[in-house]
C-alpha positions as CSV (number, residue, x, y, z in Angstrom):
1,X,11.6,-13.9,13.3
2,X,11.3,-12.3,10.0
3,X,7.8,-10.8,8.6
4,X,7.0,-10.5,4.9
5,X,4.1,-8.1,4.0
6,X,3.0,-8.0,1.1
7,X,1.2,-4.2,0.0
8,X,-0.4,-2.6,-3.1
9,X,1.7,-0.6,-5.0
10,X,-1.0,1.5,-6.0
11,X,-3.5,2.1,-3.0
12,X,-0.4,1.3,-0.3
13,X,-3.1,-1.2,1.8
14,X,-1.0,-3.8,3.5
15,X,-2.6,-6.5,2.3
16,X,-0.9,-9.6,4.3
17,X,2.1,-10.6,6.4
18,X,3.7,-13.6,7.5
19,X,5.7,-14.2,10.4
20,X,8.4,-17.0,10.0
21,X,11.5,-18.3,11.8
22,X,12.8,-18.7,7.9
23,X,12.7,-16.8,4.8
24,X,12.5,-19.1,1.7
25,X,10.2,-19.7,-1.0
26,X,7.6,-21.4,1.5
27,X,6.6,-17.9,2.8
28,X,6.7,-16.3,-0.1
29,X,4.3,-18.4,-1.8
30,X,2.0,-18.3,1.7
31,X,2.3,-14.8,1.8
32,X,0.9,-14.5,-2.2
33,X,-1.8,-17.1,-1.7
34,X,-3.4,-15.1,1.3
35,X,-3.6,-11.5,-0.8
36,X,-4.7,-13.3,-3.6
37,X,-7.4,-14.9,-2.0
38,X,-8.1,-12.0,0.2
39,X,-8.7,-10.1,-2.5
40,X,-10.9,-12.5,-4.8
41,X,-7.9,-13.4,-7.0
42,X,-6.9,-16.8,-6.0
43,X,-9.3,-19.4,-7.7
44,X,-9.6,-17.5,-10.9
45,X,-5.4,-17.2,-10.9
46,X,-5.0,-21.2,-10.1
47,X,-8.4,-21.8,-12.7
48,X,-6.8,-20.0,-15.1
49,X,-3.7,-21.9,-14.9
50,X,-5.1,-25.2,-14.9
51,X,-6.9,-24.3,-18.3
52,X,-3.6,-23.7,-19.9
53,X,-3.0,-27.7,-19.4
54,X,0.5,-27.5,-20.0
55,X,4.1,-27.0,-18.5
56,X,4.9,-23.1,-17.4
57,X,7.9,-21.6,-19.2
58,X,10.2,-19.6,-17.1
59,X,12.4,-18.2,-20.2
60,X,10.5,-15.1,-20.9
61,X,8.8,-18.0,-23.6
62,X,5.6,-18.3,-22.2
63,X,2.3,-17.2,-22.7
64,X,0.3,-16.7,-19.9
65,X,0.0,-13.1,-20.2
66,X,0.8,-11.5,-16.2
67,X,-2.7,-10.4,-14.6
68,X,-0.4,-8.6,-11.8
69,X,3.3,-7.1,-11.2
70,X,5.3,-7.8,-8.6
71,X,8.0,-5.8,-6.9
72,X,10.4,-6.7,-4.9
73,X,14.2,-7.0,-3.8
74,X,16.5,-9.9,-5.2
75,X,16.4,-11.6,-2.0
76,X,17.2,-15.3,-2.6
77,X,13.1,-16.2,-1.5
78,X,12.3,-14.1,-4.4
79,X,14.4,-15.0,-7.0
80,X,14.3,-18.7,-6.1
81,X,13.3,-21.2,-9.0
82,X,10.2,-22.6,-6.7
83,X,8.8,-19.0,-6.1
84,X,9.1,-18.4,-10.5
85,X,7.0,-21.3,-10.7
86,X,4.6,-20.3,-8.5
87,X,4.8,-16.8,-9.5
88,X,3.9,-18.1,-13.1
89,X,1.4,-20.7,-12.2
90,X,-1.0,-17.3,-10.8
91,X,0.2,-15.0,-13.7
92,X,2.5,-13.1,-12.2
93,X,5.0,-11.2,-13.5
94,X,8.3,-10.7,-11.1
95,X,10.1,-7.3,-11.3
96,X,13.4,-6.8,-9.2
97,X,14.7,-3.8,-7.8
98,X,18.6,-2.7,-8.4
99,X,21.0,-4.6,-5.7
100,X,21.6,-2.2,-2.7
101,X,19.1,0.0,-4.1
102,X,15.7,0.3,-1.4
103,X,15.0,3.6,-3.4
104,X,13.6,1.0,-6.2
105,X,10.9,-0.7,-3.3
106,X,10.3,2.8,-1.8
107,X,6.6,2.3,-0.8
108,X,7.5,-0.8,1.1
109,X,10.5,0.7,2.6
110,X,8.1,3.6,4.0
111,X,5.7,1.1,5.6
112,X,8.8,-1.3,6.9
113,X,9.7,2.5,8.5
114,X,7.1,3.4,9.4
115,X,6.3,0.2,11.7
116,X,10.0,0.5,13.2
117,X,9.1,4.4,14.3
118,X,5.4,4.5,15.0
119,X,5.5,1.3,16.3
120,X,8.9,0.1,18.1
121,X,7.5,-1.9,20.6
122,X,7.7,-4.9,17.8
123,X,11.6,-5.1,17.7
124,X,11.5,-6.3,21.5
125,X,8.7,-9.3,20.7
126,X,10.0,-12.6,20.8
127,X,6.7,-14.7,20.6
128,X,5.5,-15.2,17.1
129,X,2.0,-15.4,18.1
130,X,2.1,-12.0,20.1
131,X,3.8,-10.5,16.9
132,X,0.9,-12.0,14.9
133,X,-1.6,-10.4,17.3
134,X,0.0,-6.9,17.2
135,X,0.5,-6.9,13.1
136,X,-3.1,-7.7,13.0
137,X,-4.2,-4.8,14.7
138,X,-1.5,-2.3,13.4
139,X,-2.1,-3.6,10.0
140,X,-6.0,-2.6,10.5
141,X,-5.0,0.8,11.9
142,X,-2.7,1.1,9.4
143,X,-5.2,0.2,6.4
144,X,-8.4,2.1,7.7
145,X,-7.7,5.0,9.9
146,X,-4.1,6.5,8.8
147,X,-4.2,9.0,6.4
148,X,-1.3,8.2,3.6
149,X,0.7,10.9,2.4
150,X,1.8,9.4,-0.6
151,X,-2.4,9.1,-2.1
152,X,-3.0,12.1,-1.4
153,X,-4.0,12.0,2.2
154,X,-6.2,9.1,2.5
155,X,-6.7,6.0,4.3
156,X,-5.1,2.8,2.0
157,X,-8.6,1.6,2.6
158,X,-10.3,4.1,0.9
159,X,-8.1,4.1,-2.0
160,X,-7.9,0.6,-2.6
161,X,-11.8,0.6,-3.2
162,X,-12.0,3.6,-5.1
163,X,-13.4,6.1,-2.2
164,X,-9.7,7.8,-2.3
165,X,-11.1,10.3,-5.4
166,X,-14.1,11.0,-3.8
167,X,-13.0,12.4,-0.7
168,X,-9.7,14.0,-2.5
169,X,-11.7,16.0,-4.6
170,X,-14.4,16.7,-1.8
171,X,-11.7,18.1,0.5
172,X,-10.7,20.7,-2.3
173,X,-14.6,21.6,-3.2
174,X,-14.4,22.2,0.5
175,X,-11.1,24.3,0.6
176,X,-12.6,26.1,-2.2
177,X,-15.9,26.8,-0.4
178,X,-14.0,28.2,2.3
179,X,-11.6,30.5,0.2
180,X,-14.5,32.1,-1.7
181,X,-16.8,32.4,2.0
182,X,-13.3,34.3,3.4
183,X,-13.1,36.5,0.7
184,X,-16.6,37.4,0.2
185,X,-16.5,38.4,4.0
186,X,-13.6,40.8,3.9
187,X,-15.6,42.1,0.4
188,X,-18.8,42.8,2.5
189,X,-16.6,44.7,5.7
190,X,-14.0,46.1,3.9
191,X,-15.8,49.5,3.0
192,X,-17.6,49.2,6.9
193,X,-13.9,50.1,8.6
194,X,-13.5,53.6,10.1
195,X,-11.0,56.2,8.1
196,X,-8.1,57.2,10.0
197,X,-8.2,60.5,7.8
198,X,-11.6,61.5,8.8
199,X,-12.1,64.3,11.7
200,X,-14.9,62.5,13.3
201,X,-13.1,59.8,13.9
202,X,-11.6,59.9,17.6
């Protein structure tokens, strides 16, 4: 079985997966129509489309200005001439990473790692809908309580509705708080210590 997520470059929330026997242009284009529609996108993508009322140029011609980017490898699903047309039917641009180069889909990579290591009880499931099951969950763990080193320490969650500034700059008004409360204290008993030089002192 093969699994295509699909995540936001930005916030790193896993958005959707699908679990397939096969990896063509089918899952590809089921995989974009759930995180389109998961996140509002979907009707106003395939409305807009339909308003243009004519054919889609895949030449670099056309001009249905992209309303989103996406990045990926050159797999053959992705670069297929049924997953450009659907790519431009919802406005969406296609941007390919250098062959033999994951460095250029790092953020994905890291998740795709990150499953493998935290996770590596999904290598031995051979039941798609057990898999399905467990993504489900992990993908909610993964989303809401796992603090993401690469925005700043913050659940994808919280930065892909905007709470991941908040709480960022929270954190260091707290570090800050607690710098200035440290020093202030070894201001105020600083001058209270005993001196060694004194007689009195025993």
């Amino acid at each position: 079985m093969a699994v295509l997520i699909i995540e936001d470059l930005v916030s790193r929330k896993w958005l959707t997966h699908v679990v397939s026997a096969e990896e063509t242009h089918t899952q590809v284009q089921l995989a974009f129509e759930q995180a389109l529609d998961a996140e509002g996108l979907l009707e106003p993508a395939l409305d807009r489309a339909d308003a243009i009322g004519r054919a889609l140029q895949l030449d670099g011609e056309d001009e249905l200005t992209p309303i989103l980017l996406a990045v990926s490898d050159n797999g053959s699903q992705m670069i297929a001439g049924n997953t450009r047309t659907f790519m431009a039917m919802v406005a969406i641009a296609q941007h390919f990473g250098r062959p033999s180069t994951p460095t250029d889909q790092a953020w994905i990579e890291s998740l795709n790692g990150t499953l493998k290591a935290e996770w590596p009880h999904l290598l031995a499931i051979t039941d798609p809908t057990v898999l399905r099951a467990e993504l489900a969950d992990i993908r909610t763990e993964y989303n809401t309580r796992r603090l993401h080193s690469g925005i700043g320490y913050v659940t994808p969650d919280d930065e892909h509705t905007g709470r991941g500034t908040a709480i960022r700059q929270a954190r260091r008004d707290g570090l800050t708080r607690a710098a200035h409360t440290r020093l202030a204290y070894h201001r105020s008993t600083r001058n209270n210590q005993p001196n060694p030089d004194d007689p009195h002192v025993v």
